[in-house]
N, C-alpha and C positions, 0 to 999 in steps of 0.2 A: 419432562423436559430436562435434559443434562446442563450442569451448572455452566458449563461452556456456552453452551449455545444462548440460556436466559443471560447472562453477562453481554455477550455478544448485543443481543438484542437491546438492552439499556444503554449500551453505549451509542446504536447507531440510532436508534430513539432521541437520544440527549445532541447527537450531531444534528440529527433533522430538525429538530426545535432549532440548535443555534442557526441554521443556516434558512429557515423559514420567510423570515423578511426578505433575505434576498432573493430569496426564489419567486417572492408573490412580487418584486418590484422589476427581478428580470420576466417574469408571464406579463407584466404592462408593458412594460416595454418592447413585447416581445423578440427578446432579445436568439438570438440564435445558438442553439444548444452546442454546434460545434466551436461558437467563439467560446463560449463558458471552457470547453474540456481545454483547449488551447492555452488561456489564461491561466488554470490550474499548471503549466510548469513553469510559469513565472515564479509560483508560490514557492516552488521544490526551488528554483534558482536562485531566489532569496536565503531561501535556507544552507544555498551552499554557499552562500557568500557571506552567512552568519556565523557558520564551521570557520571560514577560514581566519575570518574575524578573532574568531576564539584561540585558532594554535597561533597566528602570528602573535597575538596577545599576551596569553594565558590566564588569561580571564575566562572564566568558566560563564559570567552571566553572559556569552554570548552565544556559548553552547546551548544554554540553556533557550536563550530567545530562538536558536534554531530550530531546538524542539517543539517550542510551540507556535512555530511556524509552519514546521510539519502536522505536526494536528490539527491546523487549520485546515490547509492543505486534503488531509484528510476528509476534513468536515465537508470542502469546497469541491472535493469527488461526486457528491451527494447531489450538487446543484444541478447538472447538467441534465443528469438522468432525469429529478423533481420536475424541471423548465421543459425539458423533452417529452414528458405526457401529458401537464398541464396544457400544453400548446399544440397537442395529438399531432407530433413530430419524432415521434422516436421511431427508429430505423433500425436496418440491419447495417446502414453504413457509420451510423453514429455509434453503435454499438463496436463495429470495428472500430473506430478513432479515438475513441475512448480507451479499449483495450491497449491499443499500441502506446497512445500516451500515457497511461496507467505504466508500462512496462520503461517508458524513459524516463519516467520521474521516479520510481523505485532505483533504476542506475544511478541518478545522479547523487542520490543520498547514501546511496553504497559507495560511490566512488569519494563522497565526501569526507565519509568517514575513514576512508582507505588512507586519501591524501594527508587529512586533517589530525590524525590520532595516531601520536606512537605504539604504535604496533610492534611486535616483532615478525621474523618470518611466519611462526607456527600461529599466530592471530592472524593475517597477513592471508595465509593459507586457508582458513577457517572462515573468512568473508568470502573470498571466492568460491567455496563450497557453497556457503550460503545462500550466493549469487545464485548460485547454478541451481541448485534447490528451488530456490523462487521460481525461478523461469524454466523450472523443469515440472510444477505446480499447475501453471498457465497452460505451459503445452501438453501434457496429458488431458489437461481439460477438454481442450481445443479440438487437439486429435480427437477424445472421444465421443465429443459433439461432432465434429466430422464422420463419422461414423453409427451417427443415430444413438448414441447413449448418454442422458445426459449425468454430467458427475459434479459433483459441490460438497462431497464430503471432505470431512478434514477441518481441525482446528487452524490452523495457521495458513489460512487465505492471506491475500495481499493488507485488506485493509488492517486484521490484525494485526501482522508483520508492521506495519506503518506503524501502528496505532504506539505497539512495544516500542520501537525504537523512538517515538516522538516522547514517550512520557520518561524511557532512561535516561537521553538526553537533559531533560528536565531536571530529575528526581536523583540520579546517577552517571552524570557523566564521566566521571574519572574511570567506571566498570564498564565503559563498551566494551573490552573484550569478554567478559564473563557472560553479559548480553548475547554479543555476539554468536557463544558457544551455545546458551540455551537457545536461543532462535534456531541455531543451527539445527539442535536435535529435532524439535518440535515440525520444522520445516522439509527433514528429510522425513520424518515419519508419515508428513500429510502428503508429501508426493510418491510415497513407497506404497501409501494407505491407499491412493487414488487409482497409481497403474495397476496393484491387485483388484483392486474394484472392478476395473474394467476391464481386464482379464476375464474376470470371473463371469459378469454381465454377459459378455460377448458369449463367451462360453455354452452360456446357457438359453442363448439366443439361435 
């Protein structure tokens, strides 16, 4: 097992523990998987109104609470899917709803940071790579599950991406561009890494 992946795997261990209780109080209640995914971009909306909090400010503890908002956020990705099998509810359509939401809550924390962080151009420039990286991530995926292949390789999946940006905030807010740059690498690699894969797949198919 590569240190990525066992890392990987503790962290989203340590999210399922935190978000545990909720899960067994939303299965009594049996609450509906698609309200859960819904409620999750409340949390991202929070968080942009924590960002902005911060630059009107400059007060950094409030970047900081937006980060661990987004880690919540993250944590609260987890519930939907947990409540959706405990309640042998999970679908092909909840699975779409969740994706699509998954891709509007990653915008709003990009665009937060866009609005909320002096930036220059060539940073500026380097998120919307970034952007486009992400959702060029997703949609290779997508495509190649449309096409009978399935693909999930690659370091810097979505939650990843979340997870970095929730704990810089945190830990380093004044270096989101630095952030930014390394995400950027890691994120064009795992979408470069993904379309070669199924190239290659297809290929041999």
């Amino acid at each position: 097992m590569s240190w990525s992946r066992e890392t990987r795997g503790k962290v989203y261990a340590g999210f399922r523990w935190l978000v545990s209780p909720l899960v067994k109080s939303f299965v009594r209640l049996g609450m509906p998987p698609a309200v859960i995914s819904m409620a999750g971009i409340l949390f991202t909306g929070v968080a942009f109104i924590l960002m902005y909090r911060g630059f009107a400010s400059g007060v950094s503890g409030w970047m900081r609470a937006a980060g661990g908002v987004i880690l919540f956020a993250a944590a609260w990705d987890i519930v939907d899917g947990e409540v959706a099998r405990a309640l042998g509810k999970a679908s092909a359509k909840g699975a779409f709803l969740d994706s699509v939401l998954d891709r509007v809550s990653e915008f709003i924390i990009f665009l937060g940071i866009f609005l909320f962080f002096d930036f220059g151009k060539l940073d500026s420039a380097l998120l919307f790579a970034l952007l486009f990286a992400s959702y060029s991530i997703s949609y290779v995926r997508a495509r190649a599950e449309g096409v009978g292949i399935h693909c999930k390789v690659g370091f810097f999946d979505r939650p990843t991406r979340v997870f970095i940006i929730g704990v810089a905030l945190i830990a380093i807010p004044y270096y989101m561009n630095w952030v930014i740059r390394g995400l950027l690498l890691g994120t064009a690699f795992t979408a470069a890494r993904r379309f070669i894969y199924v190239l290659t797949r297809k290929a041999e198919s």
